[in-house]
N, C-alpha and C positions, 0 to 999 in steps of 0.2 A: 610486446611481450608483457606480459600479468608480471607484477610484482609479487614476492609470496607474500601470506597473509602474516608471518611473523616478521619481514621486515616493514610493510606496511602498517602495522600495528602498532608497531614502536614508533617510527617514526610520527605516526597519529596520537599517541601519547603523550610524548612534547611536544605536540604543536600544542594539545589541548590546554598543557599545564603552561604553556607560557602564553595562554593568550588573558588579555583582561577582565571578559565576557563570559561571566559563569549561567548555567544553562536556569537558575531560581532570575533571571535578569530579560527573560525573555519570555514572550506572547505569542500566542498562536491562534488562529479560528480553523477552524477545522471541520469537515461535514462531508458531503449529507445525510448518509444512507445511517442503516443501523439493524445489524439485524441478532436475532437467537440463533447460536451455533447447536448444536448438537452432533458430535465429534462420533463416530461409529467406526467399531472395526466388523471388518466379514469376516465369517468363519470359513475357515478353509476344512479342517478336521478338529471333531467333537471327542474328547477323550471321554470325559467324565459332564456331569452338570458346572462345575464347576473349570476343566481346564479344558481348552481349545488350542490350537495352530491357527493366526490368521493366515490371508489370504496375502500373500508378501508383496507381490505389485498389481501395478493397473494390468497390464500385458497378461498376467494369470488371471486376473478377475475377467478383462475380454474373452480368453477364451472359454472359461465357465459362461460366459454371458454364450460365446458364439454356440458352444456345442449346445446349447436348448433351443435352439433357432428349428422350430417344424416340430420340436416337441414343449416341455416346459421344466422348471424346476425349482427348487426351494433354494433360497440365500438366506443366511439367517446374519442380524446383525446384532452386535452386541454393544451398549453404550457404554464409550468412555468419559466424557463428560458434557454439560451443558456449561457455556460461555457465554461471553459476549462477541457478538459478530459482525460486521461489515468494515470495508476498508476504513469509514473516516476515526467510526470509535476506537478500532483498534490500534491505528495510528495515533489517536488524543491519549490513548492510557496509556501508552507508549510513553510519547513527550511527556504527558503531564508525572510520573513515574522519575521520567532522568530531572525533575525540579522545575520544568516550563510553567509560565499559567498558562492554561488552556481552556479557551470554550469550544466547547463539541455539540453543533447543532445537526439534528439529524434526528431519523424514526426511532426513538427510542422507546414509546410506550403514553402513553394519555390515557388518565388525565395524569399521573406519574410514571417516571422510567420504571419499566420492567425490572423486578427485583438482579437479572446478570450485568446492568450495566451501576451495580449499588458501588463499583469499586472506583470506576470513573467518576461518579457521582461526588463522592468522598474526594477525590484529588482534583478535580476539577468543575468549573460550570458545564451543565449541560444545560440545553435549550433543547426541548423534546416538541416537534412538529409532525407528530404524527404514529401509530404503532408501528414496531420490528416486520422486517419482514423472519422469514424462517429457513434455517439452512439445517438439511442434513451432510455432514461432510465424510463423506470415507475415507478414512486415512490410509495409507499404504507407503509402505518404505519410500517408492520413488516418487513421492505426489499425493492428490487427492481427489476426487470427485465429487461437488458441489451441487450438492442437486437443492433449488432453490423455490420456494414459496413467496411469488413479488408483490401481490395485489396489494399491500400496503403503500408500496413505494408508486405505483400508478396515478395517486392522484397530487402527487407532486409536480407546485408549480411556480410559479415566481408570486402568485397572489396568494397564493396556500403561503408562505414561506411569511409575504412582508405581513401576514396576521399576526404570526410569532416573534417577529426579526422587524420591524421597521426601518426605515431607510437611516433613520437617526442612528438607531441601534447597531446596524450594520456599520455605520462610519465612525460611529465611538469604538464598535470589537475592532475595525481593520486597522482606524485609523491610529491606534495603538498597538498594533501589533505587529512583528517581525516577517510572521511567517501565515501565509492564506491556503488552503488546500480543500479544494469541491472534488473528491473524486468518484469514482464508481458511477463513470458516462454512460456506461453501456445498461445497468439494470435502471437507471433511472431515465423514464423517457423524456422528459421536459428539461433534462440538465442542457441542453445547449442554448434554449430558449433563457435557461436561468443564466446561465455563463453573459449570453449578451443581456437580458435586462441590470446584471451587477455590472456592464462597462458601463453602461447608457446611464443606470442612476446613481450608481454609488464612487463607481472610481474614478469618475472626473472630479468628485467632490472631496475626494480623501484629503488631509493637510501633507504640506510637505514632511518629508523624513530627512531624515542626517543620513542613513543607507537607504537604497533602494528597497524595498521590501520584495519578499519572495513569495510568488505565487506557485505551488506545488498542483501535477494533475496524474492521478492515476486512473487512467481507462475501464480497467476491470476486462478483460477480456472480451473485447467487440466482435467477437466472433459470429454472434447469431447479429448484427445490424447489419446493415447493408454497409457499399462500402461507401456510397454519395452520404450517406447521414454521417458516417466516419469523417470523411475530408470535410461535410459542413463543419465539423463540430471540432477538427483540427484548425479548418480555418478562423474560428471564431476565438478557440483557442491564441493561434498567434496574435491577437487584438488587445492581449492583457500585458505585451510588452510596453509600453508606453506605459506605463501604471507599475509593472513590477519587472524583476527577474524570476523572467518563468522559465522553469523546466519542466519535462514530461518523460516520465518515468514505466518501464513496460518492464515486462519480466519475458522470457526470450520470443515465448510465445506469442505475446503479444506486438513485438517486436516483427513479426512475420508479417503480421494481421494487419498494420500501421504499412510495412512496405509493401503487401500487395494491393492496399486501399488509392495510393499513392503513386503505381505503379512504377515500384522500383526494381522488379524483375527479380532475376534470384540474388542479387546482392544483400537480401534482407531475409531468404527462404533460412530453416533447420539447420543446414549444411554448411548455410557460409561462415568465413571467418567473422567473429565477432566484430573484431574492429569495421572491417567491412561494411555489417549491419549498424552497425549501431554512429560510426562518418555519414552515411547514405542518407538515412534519417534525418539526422541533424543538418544537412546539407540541401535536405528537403522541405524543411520546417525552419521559418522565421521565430526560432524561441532561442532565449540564449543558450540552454543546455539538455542534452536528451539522456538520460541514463536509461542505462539496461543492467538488468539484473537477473543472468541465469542461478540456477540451485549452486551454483560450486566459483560462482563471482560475479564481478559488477565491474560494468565499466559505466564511460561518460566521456562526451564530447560537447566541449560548451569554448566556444570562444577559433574553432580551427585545432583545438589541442584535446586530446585521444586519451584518456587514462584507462588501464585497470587492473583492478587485484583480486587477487583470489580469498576465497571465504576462507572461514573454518570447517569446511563441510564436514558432516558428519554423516555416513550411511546407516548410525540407527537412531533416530530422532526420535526425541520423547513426544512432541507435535508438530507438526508443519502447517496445519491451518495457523494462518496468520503470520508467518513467515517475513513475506514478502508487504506487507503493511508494518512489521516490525524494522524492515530493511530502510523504508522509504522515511519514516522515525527518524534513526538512528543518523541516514544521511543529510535527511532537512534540519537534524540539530547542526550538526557538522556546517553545512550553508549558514544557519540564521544567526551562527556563532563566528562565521567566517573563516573559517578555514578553507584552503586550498581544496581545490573538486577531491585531487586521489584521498586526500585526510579525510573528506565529506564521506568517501564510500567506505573506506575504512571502518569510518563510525557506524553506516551499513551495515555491513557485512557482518560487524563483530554486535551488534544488537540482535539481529535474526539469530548471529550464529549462538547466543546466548539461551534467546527465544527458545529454539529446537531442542537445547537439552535441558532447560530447565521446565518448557511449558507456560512460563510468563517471562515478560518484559524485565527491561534489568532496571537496578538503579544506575545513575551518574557514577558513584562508587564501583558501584558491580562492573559497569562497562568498563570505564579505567583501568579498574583489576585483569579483567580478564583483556585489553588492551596490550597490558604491561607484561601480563605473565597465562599468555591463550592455553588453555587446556585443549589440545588436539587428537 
């Protein structure tokens, strides 16, 4: 049974203020990808030049898409803003935001970061290997649609990288740092090749730590890879145990995608009970912890033991791009600060749930505040 998110919240309050380990005390590297958002709503009805109706979910925009099927017809979009976009950056502004240091390597822009990543830039190092790729995102109440421009990210590879990052380099960022996170497997092709060249060169060489350190991985939705490149790149995945505490974090969907790669039959499909999915996984994968994070909560199973709580959710969000990179944030502070897994997603939940109505990342403050006293 989910915990609600005001008793989980509190109780993630004081763990936070009674621990010794404030989030200005912690390191992070974080990457790869990086790309330009560009947030679009569709117009459903044009009143005037100036006022419209969007299009309220994906399910109405399908079927505007289906009924032109044999004929054709106009969608018209309208921008709501330009961002910064890909899972690693938006996870670094994130942390770096709650007081973390952070370096965020990734396609940010050469021979300087593209003027949207100026705010990350400002709060933390960035190491730029390459240009953005491009996202147009439709927004809609229940989701969004990411329609993506990758030919940047293609020629991403482990020699591209050590031109930017040398192997010294990478064992000074890691071998200082708390918390490690390569995500976004799926638009980048050579990420499993790069997953194992960083076992092979760099983390047998790390120094020892006082904590283990935590290796974070977000997939990105593997839906268009196969599923044998999937289980390669899980298996290569579980080889970063001996070197850190890894978990691998999906959002439900991807959660599916992971159990039928896997073949875990329908105990990981839409339908099933969460905990269900999200035991089955973990029970399938040699990593210490697998969170799942649907729209309305989070669980996590690391160790034999099941948690989860419910969000803040909100059904009118001011953005959902980036949500779920805001979630993943919120919980690896929660981990790299050590707290308890349910407190970790706590910190989750209540960072995305921030995200969604505010449109940006919270501070340390902000979080806490709204921790202590959740506007719902």
């Amino acid at each position: 049974m989910a915990v609600p998110f005001v008793a989980a919240a509190a109780q993630a309050a004081q763990a936070v203020q009674n621990l010794s380990v404030r989030p200005d005390q912690l390191r992070a590297v974080i990457g790869l990808d990086g790309f330009v958002d560009e947030i679009l709503w569709v117009v459903d009805q044009r009143v005037d030049a100036q006022k419209f109706t969007p299009v309220a979910t994906i399910a109405d925009f399908a079927k505007r898409i289906a009924a032109a099927a044999g004929f054709s017809t106009n969608i018209e979009l309208v921008p709501h803003t330009v961002k910064l976009g890909g899972n690693g950056p938006i996870m670094a502004l994130a942390l770096a935001k709650s007081g973390a240091a952070v370096t965020c390597i990734g396609t940010l822009g050469l021979p300087e970061p593209h003027p949207v990543f100026a705010e990350l830039a400002q709060l933390a190092e960035v190491i730029s290997i390459a240009n953005p790729g491009r996202t147009q995102a439709l927004e809609f109440r229940d989701g969004k649609l990411m329609l993506g421009r990758l030919e940047s990210l293609y020629g991403l590879s482990w020699e591209r990288l050590l031109e930017h990052v040398p192997v010294a380099r990478w064992l000074e960022l890691c071998g200082r740092a708390q918390l490690l996170a390569m995500n976004n497997w799926t638009m980048i092709p050579a990420m499993t090749d790069i997953w194992r060249r960083f076992l092979a060169e760099v983390a047998p060489q790390l120094p020892p730590a006082g904590t283990k350190r935590i290796a974070f991985f977000d997939l990105a939705d593997p839906q268009k890879r196969s599923a044998a490149e999937l289980r390669e790149a899980l298996h290569v995945l579980e080889q970063f145990r001996p070197y850190f505490t890894t978990y691998l974090g999906l959002n439900r969907k991807e959660a599916a995608e992971v159990g039928r790669a896997l073949g875990l039959g329908d105990r990981t499909e839409p339908g099933a009970p969460l905990e269900e999915a999200t035991r089955a996984i973990a029970d399938a994968l040699d990593v210490d912890g697998v969170i799942v994070h649907p729209t309305d909560r989070a669980s996590a199973c690391a160790a034999g033991r099941y948690v989860e709580v419910e969000g803040p959710y909100t059904p009118t969000p001011k953005l959902t791009t980036g949500a779920g990179d805001n979630f993943n944030a919120g919980c690896c502070l929660g981990l790299a600060l050590g707290l308890d897994v349910q407190d970790a997603l706590s910190l989750g939940v209540a960072t995305s749930g921030w995200y969604v109505r505010h449109g940006t990342s919270p501070t340390f403050p902000e979080l806490l505040q709204f921790l202590s006293s959740p506007v719902l």
